[in-house]
C-alpha positions in Angstrom: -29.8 70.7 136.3 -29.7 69.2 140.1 -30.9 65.9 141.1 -34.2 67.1 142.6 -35.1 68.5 139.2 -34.5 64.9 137.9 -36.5 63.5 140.1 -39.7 65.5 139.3 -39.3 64.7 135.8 -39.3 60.9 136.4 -42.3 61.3 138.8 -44.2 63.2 136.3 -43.5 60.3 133.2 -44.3 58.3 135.9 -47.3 59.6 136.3 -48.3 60.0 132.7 -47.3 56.3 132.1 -50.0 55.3 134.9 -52.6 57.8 133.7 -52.2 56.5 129.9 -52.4 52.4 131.4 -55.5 53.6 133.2 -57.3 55.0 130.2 -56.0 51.8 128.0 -57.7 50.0 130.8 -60.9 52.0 130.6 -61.4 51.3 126.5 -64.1 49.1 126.1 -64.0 45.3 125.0 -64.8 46.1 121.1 -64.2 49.7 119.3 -66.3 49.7 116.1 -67.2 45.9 116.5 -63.6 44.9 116.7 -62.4 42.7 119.8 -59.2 44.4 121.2 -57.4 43.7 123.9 -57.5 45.4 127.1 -53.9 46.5 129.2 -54.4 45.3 133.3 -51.3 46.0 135.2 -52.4 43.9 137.6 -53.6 40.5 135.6 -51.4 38.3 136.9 -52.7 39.0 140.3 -56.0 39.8 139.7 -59.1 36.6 140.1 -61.2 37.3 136.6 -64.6 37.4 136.3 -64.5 35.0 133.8 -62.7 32.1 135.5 -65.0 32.5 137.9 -67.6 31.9 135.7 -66.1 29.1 134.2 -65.4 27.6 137.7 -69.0 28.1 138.3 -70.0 26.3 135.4 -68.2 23.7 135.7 -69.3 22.8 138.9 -72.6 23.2 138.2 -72.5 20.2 134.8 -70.7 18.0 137.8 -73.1 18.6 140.9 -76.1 16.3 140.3 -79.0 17.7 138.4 -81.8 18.6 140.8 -84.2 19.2 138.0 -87.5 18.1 138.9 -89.3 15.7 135.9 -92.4 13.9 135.9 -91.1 10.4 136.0 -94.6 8.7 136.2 -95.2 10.0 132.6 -91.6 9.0 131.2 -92.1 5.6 132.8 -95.7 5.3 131.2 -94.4 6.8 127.7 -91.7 3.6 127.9 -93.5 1.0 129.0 -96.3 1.8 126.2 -93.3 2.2 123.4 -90.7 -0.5 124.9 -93.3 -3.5 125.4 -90.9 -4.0 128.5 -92.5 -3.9 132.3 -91.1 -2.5 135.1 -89.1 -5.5 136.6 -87.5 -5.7 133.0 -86.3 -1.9 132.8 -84.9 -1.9 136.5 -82.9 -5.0 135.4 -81.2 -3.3 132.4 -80.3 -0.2 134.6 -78.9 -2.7 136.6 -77.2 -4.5 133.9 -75.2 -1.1 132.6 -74.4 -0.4 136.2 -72.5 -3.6 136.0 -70.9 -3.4 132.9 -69.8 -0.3 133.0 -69.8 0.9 136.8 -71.5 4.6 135.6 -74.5 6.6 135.6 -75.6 10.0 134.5 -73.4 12.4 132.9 -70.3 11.8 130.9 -67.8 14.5 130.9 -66.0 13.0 128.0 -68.2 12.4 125.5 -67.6 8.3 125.2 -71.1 7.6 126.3 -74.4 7.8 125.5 -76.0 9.3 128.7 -79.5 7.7 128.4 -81.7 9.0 130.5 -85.1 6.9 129.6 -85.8 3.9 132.3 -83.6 1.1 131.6 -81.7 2.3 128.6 -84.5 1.9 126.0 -84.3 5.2 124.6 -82.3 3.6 121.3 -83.8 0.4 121.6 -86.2 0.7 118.3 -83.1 2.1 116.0 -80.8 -0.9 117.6 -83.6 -3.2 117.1 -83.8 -2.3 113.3 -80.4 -2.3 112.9 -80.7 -6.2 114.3 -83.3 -7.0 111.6 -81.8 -4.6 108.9 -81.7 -7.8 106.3 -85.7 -8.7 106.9 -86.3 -5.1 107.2 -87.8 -4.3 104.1 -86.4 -1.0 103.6 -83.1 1.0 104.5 -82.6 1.8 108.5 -83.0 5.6 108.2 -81.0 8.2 110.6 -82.4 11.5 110.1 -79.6 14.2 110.7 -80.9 16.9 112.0 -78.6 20.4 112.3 -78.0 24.2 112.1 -74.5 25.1 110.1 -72.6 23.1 112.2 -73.1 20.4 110.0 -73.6 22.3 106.5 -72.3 20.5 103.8 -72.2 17.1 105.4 -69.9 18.2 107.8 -69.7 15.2 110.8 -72.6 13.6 108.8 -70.3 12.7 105.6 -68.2 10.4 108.0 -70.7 9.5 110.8 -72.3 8.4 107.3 -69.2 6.3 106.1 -68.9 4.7 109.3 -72.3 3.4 109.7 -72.4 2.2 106.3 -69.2 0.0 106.5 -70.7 -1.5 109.4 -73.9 -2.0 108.5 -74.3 -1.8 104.7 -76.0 0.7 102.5 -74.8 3.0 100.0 -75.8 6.4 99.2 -75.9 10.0 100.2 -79.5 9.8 101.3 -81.9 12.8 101.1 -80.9 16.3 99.0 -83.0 19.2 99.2 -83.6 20.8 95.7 -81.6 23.7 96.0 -79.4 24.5 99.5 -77.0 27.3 100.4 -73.8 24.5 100.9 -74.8 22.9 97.5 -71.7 24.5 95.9 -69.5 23.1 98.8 -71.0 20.1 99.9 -68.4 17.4 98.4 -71.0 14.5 98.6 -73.1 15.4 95.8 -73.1 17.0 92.9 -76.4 19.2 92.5 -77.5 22.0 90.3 -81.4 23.2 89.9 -82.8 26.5 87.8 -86.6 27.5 88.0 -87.2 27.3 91.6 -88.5 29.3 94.9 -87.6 28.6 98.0 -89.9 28.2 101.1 -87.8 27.4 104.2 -89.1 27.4 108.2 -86.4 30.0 108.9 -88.4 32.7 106.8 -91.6 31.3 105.4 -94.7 30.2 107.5 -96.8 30.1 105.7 -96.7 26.5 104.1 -96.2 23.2 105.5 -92.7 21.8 106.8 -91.3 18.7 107.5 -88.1 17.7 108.6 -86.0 19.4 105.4 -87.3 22.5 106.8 -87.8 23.7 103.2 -90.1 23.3 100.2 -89.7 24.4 97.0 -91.9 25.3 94.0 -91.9 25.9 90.4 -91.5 29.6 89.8 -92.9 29.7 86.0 -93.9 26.8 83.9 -90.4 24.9 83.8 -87.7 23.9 86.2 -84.7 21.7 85.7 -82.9 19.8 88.4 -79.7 17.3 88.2 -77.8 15.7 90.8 -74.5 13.2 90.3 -72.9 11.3 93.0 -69.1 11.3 93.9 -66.2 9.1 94.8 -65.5 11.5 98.2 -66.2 7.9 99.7 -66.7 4.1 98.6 -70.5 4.2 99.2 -71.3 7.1 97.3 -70.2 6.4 93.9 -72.7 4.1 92.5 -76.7 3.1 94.1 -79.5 1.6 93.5 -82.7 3.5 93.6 -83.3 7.1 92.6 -86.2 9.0 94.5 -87.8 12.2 93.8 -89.9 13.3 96.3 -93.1 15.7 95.6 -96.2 17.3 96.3 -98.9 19.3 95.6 -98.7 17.9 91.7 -101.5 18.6 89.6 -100.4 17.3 85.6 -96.4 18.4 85.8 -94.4 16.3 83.3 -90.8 15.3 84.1 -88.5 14.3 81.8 -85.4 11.9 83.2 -82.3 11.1 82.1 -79.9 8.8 84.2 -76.0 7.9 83.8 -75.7 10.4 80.6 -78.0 8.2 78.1 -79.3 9.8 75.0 -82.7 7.8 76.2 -85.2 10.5 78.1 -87.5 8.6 80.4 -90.9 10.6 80.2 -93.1 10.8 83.4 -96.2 11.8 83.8 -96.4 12.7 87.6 -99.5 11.2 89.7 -101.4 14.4 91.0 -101.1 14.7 94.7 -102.2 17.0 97.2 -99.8 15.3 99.8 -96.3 13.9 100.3 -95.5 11.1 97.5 -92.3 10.2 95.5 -91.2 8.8 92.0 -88.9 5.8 92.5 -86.5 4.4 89.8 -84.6 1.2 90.6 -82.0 0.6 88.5 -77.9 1.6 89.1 -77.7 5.7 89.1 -74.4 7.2 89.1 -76.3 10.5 87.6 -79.7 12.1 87.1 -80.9 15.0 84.7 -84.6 16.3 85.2 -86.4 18.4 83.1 -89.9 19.5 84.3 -93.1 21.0 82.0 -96.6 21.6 82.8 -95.5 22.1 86.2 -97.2 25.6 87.4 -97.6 25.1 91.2 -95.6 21.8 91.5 -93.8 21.5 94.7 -90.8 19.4 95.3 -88.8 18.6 98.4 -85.7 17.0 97.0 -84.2 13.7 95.8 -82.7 10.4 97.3 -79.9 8.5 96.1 -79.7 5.5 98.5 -79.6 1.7 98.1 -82.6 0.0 99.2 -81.0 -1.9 102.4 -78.4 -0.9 104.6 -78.2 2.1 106.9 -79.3 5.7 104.9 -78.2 8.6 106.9 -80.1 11.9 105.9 -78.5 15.4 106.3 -81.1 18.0 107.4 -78.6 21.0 107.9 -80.4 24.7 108.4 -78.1 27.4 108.5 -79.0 29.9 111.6 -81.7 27.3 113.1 -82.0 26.9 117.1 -84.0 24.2 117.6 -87.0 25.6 118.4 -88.4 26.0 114.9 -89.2 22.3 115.0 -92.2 23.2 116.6 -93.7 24.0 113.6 -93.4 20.8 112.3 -96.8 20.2 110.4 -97.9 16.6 111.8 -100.1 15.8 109.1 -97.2 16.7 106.9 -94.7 14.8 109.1 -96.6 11.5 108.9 -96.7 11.4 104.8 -93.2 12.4 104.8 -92.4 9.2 107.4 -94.3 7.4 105.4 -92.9 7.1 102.3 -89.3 7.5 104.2 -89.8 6.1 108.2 -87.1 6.8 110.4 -85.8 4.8 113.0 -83.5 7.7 114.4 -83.6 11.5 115.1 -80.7 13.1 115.7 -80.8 16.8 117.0 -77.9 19.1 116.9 -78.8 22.8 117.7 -78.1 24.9 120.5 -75.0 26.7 118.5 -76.7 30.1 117.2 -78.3 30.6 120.4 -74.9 31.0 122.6 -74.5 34.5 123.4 -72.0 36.5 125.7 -74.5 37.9 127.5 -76.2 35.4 128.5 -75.4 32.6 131.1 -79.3 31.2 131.8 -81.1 29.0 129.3 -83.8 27.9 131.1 -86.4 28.9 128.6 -84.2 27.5 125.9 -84.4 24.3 127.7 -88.3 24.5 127.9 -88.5 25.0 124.2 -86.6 21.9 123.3 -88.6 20.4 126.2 -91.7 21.2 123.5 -89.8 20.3 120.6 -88.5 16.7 121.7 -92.2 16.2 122.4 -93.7 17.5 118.9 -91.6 15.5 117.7 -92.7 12.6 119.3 -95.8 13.1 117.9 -94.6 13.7 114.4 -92.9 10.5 114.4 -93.8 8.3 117.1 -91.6 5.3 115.9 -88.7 7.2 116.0 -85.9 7.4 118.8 -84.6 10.8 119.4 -80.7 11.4 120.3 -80.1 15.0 121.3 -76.2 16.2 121.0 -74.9 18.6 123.6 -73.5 21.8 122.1 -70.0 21.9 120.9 -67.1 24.2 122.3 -66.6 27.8 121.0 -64.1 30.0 121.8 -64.0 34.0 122.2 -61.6 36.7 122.5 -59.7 36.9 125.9 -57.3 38.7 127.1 -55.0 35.9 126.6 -55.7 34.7 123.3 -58.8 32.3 122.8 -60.7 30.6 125.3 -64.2 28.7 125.7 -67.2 30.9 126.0 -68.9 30.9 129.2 -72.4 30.5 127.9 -71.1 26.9 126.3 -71.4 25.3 129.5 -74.6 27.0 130.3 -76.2 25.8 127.0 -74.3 22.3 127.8 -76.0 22.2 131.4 -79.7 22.8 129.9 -79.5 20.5 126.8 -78.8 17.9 129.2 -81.6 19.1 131.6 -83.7 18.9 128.4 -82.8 15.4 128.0 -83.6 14.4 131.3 -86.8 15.9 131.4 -88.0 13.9 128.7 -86.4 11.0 128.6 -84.3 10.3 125.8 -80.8 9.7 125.1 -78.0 12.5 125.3 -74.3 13.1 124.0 -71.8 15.2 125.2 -70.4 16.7 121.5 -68.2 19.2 124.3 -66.9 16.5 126.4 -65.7 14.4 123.2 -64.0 17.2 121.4 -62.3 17.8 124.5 -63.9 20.0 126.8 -62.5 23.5 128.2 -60.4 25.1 125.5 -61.1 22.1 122.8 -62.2 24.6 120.3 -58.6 26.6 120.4 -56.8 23.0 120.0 -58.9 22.3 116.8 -58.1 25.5 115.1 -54.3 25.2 115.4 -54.7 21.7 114.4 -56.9 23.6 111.2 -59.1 21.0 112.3 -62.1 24.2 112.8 -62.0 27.8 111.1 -60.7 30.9 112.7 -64.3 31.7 113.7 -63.8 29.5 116.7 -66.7 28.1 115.9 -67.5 25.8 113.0 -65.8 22.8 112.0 -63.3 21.6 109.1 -64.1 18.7 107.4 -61.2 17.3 109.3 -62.6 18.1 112.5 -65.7 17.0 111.4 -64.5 13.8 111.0 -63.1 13.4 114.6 -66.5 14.2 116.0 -68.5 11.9 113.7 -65.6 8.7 114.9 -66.7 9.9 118.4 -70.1 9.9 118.1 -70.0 6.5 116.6 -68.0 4.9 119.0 -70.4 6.6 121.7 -73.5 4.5 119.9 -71.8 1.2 119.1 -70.7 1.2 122.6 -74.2 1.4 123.6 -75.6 -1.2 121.4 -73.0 -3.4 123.0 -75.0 -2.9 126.1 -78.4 -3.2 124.1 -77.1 -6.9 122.6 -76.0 -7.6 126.2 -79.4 -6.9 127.3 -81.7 -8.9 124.9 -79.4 -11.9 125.6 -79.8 -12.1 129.2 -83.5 -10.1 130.1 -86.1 -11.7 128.9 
């Protein structure tokens, strides 16, 4: 065999080799829904279309937002909720200028980014939590959250923390019957006898903010919840709460901490919102219920009767926008047998998609939501969280999805366009590639995308922080502005 015969054989395998890295390159992202990874001979040279997305984004959550907002009617809304005038706001933007020397968006998450006229958007929930011992009643937080927080993920420790500052015991609110109830370490639940109504598939009843209602499928139901030693405030409280409607003669029968005594209870009828409330120490409560064809329940509270109560109102799959359908009428007898001095929203999670890199009508929606919700419960403050990081496949591993930062960019646009306060859950967990560090700390699941309690517990510190380091300001404030 001569040389030249050699040499056409290595130019044909070669050849071949190219032509088989050209096809590997061809294969599409995912073969039968399965992310693979795709062969570029050239990817160490070659400027990706996703960092340049990512640079994109980037620069677009730093460049100042141009977003026009009608700031007569946010300055109107204030003054009317804030009893404050104008010369009084200006001087508390001045004051957090001066004490902290920023303004606007926080890239790291260890501010509130408050974007009401003169940093009054928590003012109410800081102003209960200043009069929490002439209150009358618990401060109330509602929670409010898609599976990001199933379970009492971040709200189990967010919980923790604001009751060891502020007193209260107590895992708050518990829908009859949820999804997480088998994994949700903060309470011990069982119930047989019931169907479900929830806003994610049901319209055609009334919702407040537990998103779910539940009625009496035959002529019994039984229900029992126990609290737990996961924490120091959840072992033992002092009031027991169930909360009802649409009663006509239903007969409960109650039995609390294991007693052979059975507390019978003949249900006031109702054709709105009302509860059942039993003072006394309750470790654990056993509820039988007769006569009860039609009866609809929402679910029980075990809380103390001061303190700070923190209410978990997680809905697996929700965006956001559902809230719309808040019934008002059915929102104000809910707040008034439990009035909340704080809203938190955390959506935005389900509705991050590859494809997608504008949410501009996502942002409109919230736009609607934040303001039925102000109607629903006008003494509330409203905090919205920023989506947190999730990654996706990449060619080199895992990396944050694209669409994060656009979701991140119109959350905080919703925010400013009406009013209220606004955290940066991204920035705090770390920003760009956070998501990646969690999982190999197992500090999130291999989804890339929901948390560990672990990693819950890191963002709840966070968050926190972020709010007693604005109440610092808020003290500050009423001390020196009159």
């Amino acid at each position: 065999m001569n040389e030249r015969d050699n040499f056409n054989r290595l130019l044909v395998l070669l050849v071949l080799v190219l032509v088989v890295c050209l096809a590997l390159y061809s294969l599409p992202d995912k073969i039968a829904g399965i992310p693979i990874k795709r062969v570029d001979l050239l990817s160490d040279i070659r400027i990706k279309e996703r960092d340049a997305q990512l640079d994109s984004l980037l620069l677009q959550l730093a460049m100042e937002d141009t977003l026009t907002i009608d700031s007569v009617a946010i300055r109107d809304s204030i003054l009317r909720t804030s009893r404050l005038d104008s010369v009084a706001l200006a001087l508390r933007d001045s004051l957090y200028r001066i004490m902290y020397s920023i303004e606007g968006a926080d890239s790291l998450g260890i501010h509130i980014e408050d974007y009401s006229l003169g940093r009054t958007g928590l003012r109410r929930f800081f102003e209960a939590l200043a009069n929490r011992e002439t209150l009358g009643r618990p401060v109330r937080i509602a929670f409010m959250g898609d599976s990001f927080i199933e379970g009492d993920i971040v709200v189990a420790d967010f919980r923790q923390s604001m009751q060891a500052e502020f007193g209260g015991r107590g895992v708050g609110f518990v829908p009859v019957h949820s999804p997480a109830a088998q994994f949700r370490p903060t309470i011990r639940q069982k119930s047989e006898g019931w169907t479900t109504y929830s806003l994610m598939k049901n319209k055609s009843v009334s919702y407040t903010l537990p998103g779910m209602v539940f009625e009496v499928a035959g002529e019994e139901a039984t229900l029992s919840s126990s609290t737990v030693d996961m924490y120091p405030n959840l072992s033992q409280v002092n009031s027991f709460k169930l909360i009802y409607e649409r009663n006509e003669n239903t007969r409960m029968h109650l039995a609390c901490n294991g007693a052979g005594d059975t507390l019978i209870v003949d249900l006031p009828a109702s054709e709105k919102i009302s509860q059942y409330v039993l003072r006394q120490a309750v470790q654990q409560a056993s509820m039988k219920f007769s006569n009860a064809a039609n009866f609809r329940a929402l679910g029980v509270a075990l809380e103390d009767e001061h303190g700070v109560i923190v209410d978990n109102f997680s809905l697996r799959g929700n965006s956001g926008l559902l809230l719309q359908h808040f019934d008002p009428e059915y929102c104000a007898a809910f707040n008034e047998i439990r009035p909340y001095d704080l809203i938190i929203l955390q959506y935005g999670l389900n509705m991050v998609s590859e494809e997608v890199l504008q949410y501009g009508w996502y942002r409109q929606g919230m736009v609607n939501v934040v303001n039925h919700i102000r109607q629903c419960f006008p003494d509330s403050d409203i905090l919205l969280l920023g989506v947190s990081d999730r990654g996706r496949v990449s060619e080199d591993g895992f990396e944050t999805m694209p669409a994060v930062l656009a979701m991140l960019h119109a959350q905080r646009q919703t925010a400013r366009q009406t009013g209220i306060p606004f955290w940066n859950l991204f920035g705090a967990m770390g920003g760009h590639n956070s998501m990646v560090r969690f999982v190999e700390k197992n500090w999130a699941s291999k989804d890339y995308t929901h948390l560990s309690f672990r990693g819950g517990r890191e963002i709840a510190n966070a968050l926190y922080n972020a709010l007693l380091l604005e109440k610092e300001f808020y003290d500050e404030a009423e001390t020196v502005i009159p």
